[in-house]
C-alpha positions as a Markdown table, in Angstrom:
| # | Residue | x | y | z |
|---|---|---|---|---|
| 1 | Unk | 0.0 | 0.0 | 0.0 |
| 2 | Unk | 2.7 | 2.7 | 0.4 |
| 3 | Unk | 4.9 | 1.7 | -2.6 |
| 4 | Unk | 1.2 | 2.5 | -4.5 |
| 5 | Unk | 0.8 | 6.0 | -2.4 |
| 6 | Unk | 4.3 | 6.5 | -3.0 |
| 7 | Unk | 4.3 | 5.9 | -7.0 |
| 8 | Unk | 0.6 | 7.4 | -7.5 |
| 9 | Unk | -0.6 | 10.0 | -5.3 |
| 10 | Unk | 3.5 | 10.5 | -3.9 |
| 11 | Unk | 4.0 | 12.0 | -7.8 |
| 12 | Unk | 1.3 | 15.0 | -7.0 |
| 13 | Unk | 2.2 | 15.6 | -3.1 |
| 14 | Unk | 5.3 | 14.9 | -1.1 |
| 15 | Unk | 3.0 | 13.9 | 2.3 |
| 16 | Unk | 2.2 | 10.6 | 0.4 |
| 17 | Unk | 5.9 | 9.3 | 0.0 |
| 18 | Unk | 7.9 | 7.4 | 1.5 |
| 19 | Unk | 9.9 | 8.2 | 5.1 |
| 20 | Unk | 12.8 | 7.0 | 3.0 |
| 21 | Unk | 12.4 | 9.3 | -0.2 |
| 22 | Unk | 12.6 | 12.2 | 3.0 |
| 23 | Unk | 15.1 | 10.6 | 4.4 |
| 24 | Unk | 17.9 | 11.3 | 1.2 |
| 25 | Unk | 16.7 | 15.0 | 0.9 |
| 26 | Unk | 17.5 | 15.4 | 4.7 |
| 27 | Unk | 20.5 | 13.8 | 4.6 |
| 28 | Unk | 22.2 | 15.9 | 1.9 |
| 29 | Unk | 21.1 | 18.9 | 3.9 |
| 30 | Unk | 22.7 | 17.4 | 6.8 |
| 31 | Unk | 25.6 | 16.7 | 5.2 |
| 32 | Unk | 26.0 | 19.8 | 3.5 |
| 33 | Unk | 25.3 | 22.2 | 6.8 |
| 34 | Unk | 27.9 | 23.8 | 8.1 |
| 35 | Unk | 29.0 | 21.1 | 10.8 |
| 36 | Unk | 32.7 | 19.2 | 11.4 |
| 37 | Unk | 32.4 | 15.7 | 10.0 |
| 38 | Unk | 32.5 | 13.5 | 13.2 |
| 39 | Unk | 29.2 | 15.3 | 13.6 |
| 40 | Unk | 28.1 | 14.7 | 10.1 |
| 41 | Unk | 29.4 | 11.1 | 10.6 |
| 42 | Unk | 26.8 | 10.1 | 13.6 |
| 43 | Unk | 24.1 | 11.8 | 12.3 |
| 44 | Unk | 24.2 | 9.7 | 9.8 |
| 45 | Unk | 24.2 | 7.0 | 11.4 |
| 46 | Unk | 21.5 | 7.5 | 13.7 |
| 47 | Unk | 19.7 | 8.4 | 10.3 |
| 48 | Unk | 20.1 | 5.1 | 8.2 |
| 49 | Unk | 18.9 | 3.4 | 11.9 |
| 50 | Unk | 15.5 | 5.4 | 11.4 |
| 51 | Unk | 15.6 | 4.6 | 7.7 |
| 52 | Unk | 15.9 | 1.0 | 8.6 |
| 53 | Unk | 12.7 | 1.2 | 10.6 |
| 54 | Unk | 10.7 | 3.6 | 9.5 |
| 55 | Unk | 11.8 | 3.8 | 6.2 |
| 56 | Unk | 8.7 | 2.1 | 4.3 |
| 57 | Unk | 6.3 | 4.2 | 6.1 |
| 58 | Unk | 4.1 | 6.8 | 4.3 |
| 59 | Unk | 5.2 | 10.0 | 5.5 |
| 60 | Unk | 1.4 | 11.3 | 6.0 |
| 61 | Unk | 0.7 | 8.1 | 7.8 |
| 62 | Unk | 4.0 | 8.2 | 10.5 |
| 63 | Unk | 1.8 | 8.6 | 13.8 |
| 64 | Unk | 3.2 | 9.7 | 17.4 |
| 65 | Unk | 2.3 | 6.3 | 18.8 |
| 66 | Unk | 4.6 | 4.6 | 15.6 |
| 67 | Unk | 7.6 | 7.0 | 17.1 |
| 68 | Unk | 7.1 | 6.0 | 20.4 |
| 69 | Unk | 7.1 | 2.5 | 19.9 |
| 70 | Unk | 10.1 | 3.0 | 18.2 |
| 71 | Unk | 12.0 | 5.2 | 20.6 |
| 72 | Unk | 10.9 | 3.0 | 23.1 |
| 73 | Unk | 12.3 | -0.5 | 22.0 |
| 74 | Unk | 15.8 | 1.3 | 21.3 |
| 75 | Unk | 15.7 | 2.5 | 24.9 |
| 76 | Unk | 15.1 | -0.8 | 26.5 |
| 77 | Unk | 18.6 | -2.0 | 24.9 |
| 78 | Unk | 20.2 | 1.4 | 24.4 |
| 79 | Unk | 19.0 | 4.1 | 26.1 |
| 80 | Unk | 21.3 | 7.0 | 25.7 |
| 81 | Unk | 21.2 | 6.2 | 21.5 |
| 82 | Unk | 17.2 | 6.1 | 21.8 |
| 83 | Unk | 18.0 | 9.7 | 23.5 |
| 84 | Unk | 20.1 | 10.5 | 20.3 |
| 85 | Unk | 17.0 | 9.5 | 17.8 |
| 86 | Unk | 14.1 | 10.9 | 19.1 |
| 87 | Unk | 16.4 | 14.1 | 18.5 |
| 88 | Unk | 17.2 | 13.5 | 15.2 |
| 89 | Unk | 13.8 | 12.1 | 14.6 |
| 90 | Unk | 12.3 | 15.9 | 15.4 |
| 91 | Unk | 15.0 | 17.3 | 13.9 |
| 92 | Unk | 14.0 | 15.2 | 10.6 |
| 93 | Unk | 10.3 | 16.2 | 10.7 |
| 94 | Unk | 11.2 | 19.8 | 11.1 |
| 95 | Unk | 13.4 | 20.1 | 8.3 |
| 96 | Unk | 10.2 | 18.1 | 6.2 |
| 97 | Unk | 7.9 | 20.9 | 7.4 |
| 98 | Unk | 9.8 | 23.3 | 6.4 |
| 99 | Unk | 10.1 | 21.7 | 3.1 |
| 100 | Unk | 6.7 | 21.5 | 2.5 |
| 101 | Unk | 6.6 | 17.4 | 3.1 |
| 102 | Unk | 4.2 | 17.4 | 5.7 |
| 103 | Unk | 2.4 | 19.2 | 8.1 |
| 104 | Unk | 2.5 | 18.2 | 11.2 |
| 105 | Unk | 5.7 | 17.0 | 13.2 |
| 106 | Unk | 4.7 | 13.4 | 14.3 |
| 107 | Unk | 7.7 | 13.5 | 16.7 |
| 108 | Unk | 7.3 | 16.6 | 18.6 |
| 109 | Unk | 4.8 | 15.5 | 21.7 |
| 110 | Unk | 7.1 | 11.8 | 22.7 |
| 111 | Unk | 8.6 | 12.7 | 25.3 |
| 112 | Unk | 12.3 | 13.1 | 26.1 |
| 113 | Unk | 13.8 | 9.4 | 27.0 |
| 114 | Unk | 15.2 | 9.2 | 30.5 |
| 115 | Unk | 18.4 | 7.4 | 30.3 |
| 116 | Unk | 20.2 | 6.3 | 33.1 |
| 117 | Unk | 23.9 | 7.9 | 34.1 |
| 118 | Unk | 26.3 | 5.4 | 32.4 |
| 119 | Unk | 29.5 | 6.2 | 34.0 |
| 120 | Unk | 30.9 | 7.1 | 37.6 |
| 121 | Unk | 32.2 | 10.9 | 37.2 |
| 122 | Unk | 36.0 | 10.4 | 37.6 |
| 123 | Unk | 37.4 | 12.0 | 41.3 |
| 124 | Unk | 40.7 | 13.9 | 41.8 |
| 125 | Unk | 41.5 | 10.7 | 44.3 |
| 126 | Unk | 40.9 | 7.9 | 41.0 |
| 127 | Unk | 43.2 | 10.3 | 39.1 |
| 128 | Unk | 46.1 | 10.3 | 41.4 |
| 129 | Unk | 45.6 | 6.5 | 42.5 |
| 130 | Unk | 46.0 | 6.0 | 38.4 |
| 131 | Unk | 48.7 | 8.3 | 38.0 |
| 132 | Unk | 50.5 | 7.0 | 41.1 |
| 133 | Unk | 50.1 | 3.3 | 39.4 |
| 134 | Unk | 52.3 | 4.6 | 36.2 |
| 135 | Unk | 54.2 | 7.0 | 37.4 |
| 136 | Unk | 57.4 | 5.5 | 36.9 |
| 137 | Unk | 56.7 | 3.5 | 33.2 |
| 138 | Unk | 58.6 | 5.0 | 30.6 |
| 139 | Unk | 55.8 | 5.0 | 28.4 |
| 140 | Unk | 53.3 | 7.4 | 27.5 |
| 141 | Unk | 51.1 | 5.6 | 30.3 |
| 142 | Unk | 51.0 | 8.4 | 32.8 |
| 143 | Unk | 51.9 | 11.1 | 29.7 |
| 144 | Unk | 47.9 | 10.1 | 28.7 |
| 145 | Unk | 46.4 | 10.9 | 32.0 |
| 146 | Unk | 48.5 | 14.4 | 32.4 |
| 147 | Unk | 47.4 | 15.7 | 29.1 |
| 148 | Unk | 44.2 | 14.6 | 29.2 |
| 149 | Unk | 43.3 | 16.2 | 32.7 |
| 150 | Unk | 45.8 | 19.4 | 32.0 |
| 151 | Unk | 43.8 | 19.8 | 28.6 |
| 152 | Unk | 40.3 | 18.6 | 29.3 |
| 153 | Unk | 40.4 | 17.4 | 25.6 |
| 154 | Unk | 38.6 | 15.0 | 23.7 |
| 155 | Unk | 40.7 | 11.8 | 22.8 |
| 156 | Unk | 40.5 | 12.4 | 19.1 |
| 157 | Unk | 42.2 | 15.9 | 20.1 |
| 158 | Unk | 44.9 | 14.1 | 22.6 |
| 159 | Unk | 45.8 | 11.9 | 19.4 |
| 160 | Unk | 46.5 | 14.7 | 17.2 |
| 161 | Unk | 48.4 | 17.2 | 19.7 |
| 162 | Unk | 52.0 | 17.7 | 17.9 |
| 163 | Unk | 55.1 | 19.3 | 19.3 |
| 164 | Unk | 54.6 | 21.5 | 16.0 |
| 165 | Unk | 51.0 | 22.9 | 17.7 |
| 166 | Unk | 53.4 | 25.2 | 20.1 |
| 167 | Unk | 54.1 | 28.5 | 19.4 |
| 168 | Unk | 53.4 | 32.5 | 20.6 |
| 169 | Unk | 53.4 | 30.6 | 24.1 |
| 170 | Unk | 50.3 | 28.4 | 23.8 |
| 171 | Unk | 49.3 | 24.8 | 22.7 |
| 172 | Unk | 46.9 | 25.8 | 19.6 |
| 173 | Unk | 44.2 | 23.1 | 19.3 |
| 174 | Unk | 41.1 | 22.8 | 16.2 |
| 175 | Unk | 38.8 | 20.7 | 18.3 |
| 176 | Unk | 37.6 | 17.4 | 15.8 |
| 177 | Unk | 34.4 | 17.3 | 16.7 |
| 178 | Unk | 33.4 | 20.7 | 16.7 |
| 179 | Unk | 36.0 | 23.0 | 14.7 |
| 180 | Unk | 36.6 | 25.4 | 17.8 |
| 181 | Unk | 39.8 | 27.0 | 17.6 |
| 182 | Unk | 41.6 | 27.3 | 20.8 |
| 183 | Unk | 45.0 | 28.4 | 22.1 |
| 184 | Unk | 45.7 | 27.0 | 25.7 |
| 185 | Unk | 48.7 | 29.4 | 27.5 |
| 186 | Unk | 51.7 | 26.9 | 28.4 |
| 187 | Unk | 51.7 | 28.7 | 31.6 |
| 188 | Unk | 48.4 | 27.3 | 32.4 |
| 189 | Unk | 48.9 | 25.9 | 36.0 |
| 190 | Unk | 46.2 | 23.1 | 37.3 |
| 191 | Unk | 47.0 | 23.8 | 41.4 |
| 192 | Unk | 45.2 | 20.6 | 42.2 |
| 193 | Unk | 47.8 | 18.9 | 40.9 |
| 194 | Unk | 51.0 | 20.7 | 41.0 |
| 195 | Unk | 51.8 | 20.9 | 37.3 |
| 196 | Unk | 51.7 | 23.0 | 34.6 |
| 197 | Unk | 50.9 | 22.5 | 31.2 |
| 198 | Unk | 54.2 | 23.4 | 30.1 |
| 199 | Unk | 56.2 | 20.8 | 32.4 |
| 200 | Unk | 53.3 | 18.4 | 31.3 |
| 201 | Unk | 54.5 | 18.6 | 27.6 |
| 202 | Unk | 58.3 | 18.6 | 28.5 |
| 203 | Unk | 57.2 | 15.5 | 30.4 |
| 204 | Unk | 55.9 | 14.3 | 26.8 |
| 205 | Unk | 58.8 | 15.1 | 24.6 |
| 206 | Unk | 61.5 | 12.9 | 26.6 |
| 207 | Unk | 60.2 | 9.5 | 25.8 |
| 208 | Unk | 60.1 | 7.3 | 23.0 |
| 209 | Unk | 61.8 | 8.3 | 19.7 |
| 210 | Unk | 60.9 | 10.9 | 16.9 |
| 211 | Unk | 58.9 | 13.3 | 19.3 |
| 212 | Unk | 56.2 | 14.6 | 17.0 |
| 213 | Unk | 53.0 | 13.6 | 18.5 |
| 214 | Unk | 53.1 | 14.5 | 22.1 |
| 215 | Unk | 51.3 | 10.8 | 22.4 |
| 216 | Unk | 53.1 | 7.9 | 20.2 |
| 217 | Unk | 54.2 | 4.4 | 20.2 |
| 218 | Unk | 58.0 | 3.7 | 21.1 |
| 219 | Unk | 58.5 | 3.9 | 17.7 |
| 220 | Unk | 57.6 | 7.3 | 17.3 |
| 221 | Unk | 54.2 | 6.2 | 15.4 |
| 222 | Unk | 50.9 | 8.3 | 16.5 |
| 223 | Unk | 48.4 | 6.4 | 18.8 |
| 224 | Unk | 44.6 | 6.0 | 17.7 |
| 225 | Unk | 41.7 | 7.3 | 19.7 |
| 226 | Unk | 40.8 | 3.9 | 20.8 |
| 227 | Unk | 44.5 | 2.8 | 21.7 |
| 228 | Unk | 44.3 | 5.7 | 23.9 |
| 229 | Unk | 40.9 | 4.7 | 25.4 |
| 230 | Unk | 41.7 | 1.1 | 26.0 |
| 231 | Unk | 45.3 | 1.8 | 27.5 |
| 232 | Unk | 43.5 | 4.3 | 30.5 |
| 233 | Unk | 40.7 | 1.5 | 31.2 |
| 234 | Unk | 43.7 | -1.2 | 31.8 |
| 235 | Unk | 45.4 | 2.2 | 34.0 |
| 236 | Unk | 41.9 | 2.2 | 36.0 |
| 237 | Unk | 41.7 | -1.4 | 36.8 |
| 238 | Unk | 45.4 | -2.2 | 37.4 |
| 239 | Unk | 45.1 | 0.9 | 40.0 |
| 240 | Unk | 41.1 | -0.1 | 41.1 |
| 241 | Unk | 40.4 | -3.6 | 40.6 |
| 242 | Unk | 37.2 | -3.4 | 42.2 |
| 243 | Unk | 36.3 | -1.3 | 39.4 |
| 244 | Unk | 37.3 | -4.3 | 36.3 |
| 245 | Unk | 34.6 | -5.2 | 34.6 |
| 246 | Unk | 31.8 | -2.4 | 35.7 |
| 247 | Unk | 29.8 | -0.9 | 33.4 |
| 248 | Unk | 29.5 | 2.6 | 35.0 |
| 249 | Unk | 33.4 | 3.0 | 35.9 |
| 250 | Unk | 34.8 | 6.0 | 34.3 |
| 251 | Unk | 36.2 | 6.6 | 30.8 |
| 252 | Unk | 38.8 | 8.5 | 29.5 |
| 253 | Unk | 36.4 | 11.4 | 28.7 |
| 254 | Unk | 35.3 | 11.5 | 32.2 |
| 255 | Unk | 38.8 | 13.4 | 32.7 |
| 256 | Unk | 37.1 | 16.5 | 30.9 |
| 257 | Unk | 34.2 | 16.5 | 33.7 |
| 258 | Unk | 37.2 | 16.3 | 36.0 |
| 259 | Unk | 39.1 | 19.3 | 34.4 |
| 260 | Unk | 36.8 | 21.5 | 34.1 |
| 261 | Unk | 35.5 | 20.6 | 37.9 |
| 262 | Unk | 39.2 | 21.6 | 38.9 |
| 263 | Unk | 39.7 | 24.6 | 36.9 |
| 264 | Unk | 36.5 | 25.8 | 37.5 |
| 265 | Unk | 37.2 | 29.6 | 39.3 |
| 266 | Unk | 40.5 | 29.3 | 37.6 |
| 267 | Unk | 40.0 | 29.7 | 33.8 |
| 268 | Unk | 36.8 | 30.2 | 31.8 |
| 269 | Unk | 35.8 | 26.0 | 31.5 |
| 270 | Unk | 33.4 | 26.8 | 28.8 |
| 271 | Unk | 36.2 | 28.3 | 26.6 |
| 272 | Unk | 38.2 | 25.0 | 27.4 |
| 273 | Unk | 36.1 | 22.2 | 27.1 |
| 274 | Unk | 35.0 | 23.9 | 23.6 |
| 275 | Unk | 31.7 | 23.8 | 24.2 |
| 276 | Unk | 29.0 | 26.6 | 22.6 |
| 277 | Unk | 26.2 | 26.1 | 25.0 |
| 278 | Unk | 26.7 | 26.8 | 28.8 |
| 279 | Unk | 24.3 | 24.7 | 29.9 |
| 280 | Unk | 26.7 | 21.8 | 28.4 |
| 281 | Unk | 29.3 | 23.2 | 30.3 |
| 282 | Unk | 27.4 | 23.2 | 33.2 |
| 283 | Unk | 26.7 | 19.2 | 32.7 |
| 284 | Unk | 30.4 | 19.1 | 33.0 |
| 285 | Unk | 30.8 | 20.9 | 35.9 |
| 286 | Unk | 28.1 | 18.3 | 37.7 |
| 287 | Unk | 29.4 | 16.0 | 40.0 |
| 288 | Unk | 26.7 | 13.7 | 39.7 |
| 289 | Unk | 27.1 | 10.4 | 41.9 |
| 290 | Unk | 30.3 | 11.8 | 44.0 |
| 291 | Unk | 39.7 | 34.2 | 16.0 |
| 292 | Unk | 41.9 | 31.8 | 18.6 |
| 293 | Unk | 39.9 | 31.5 | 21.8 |
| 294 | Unk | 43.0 | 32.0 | 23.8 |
| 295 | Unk | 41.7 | 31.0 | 27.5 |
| 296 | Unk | 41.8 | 33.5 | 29.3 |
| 297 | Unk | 43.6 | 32.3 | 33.0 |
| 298 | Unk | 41.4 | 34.3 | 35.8 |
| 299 | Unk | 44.1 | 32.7 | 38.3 |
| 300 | Unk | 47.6 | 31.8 | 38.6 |
């Protein structure tokens, strides 16, 4: 019945085609907005898994109670993506209102999926027990956790952070996911910890060989993202084995929520973490269960 509404009345108004007929208009505008391609890259994933199952339906036909069904299956299984499609599902029917596809956004009135807290925030005490653990490898164990809490970057930035990224007396980042820009002053000091950003790179350039990336193998090679992600989880359960195996113990990224939590009162942590929104910032800053923007250091 919807390949004959798609192929009869579908020809004289878009509301009687097919979801999936939407679904490549939308994802060229997607992919041609102005948004860094990681982005680009799970949108369109989360898309094809809507195309998948709602694909066949007839736009004018796509009911609130079909999107809820939807949503809710995913959640029972994955809850934080089922979070992620019901806002690219609105996002979707927007855009096809706008375009003149349909009237009425099917998606609007579901209401927001409640998924639970995943992981443990990581705690200044975790850190140092970790750190403690590697402290004297000559590796880039303990190299990892420095940068990543001195930098409160994402692992995909910590990967691409090259001696070569120093100059005018800052560490100059272009943040993957995002494109933000940022210049972080090598006199940056963390007092929690004691260090400084600077001593943290010197710390980076004397191991290994061919010091280019600040994080490589012993040959010199660059690390991936995963490597990197992997490597701090084995870190976390050498120094916590209590914590092996858990599904909510912290991750690598949870060192951003831990940055940001220390520098907060010290530098501007929404200019640092990258974000544009406060209010994501301001997630960050929860504890929960426990041109260049140069950042600007309110305290030394």
């Amino acid at each position: 019945m919807s390949f004959i509404l798609s192929n009869t009345l579908g020809l004289v108004s878009p509301k009687y085609r097919n979801l999936s007929e939407w679904i490549a208009v939308y994802k060229a505008i997607v992919n041609t907005g102005d948004r860094c391609q990681k982005t680009k890259e799970n949108r369109n994933r989360h898309i094809d898994d809507i195309n998948c199952a709602l694909g066949a339906h007839t736009l004018s036909t796509i009911r609130p109670c079909d999107i809820s069904q939807y949503v809710n299956s995913e959640s029972k299984i994955h809850p934080q993506k089922a979070k992620r499609l019901l806002v690219e599902l609105r996002c979707m029917f927007n855009a096809a209102m706008e375009n003149g596809w349909i009237d009425i956004n099917p998606a609007i009135s579901i209401r927001t999926v409640k998924a639970p807290t995943l992981r443990q925030r990581l705690t200044l005490e975790m850190w140092r027990k970790m750190y403690l653990s590697v402290y004297d490898d000559d590796n880039w164990n303990r190299r990892l956790l420095t940068l990543a809490l001195m930098t409160g970057q994402r692992r995909g930035d910590l990967v691409k952070m090259r001696f070569s990224d120093i100059h005018d007396g800052c560490l100059h980042i272009t943040q993957e996911k995002t494109g933000v820009k940022l210049a972080l002053p090598l006199r940056l000091r963390l007092p929690a910890v004691s260090m400084s950003l600077a001593f943290v790179i010197k710390d980076c350039f004397h191991y290994a060989k061919n010091p280019d990336y600040m994080l490589r193998k012993s040959t010199g090679a660059k690390l991936s993202a995963s490597t990197l992600s992997y490597r701090f989880e084995c870190i976390r359960d050498a120094a916590m084995p209590e914590m092996t195996g858990s599904h909510v113990a912290p991750s690598l990224h949870e060192c951003r929520s831990l940055a940001a939590r220390l520098y907060n009162g010290v530098v501007d942590t929404q200019t640092l973490l990258g974000h544009t929104n406060p209010i994501m910032t301001a997630l960050y800053l929860k504890e929960r269960n426990l041109k260049n923007n140069e950042l600007k250091v309110l305290e030394i």
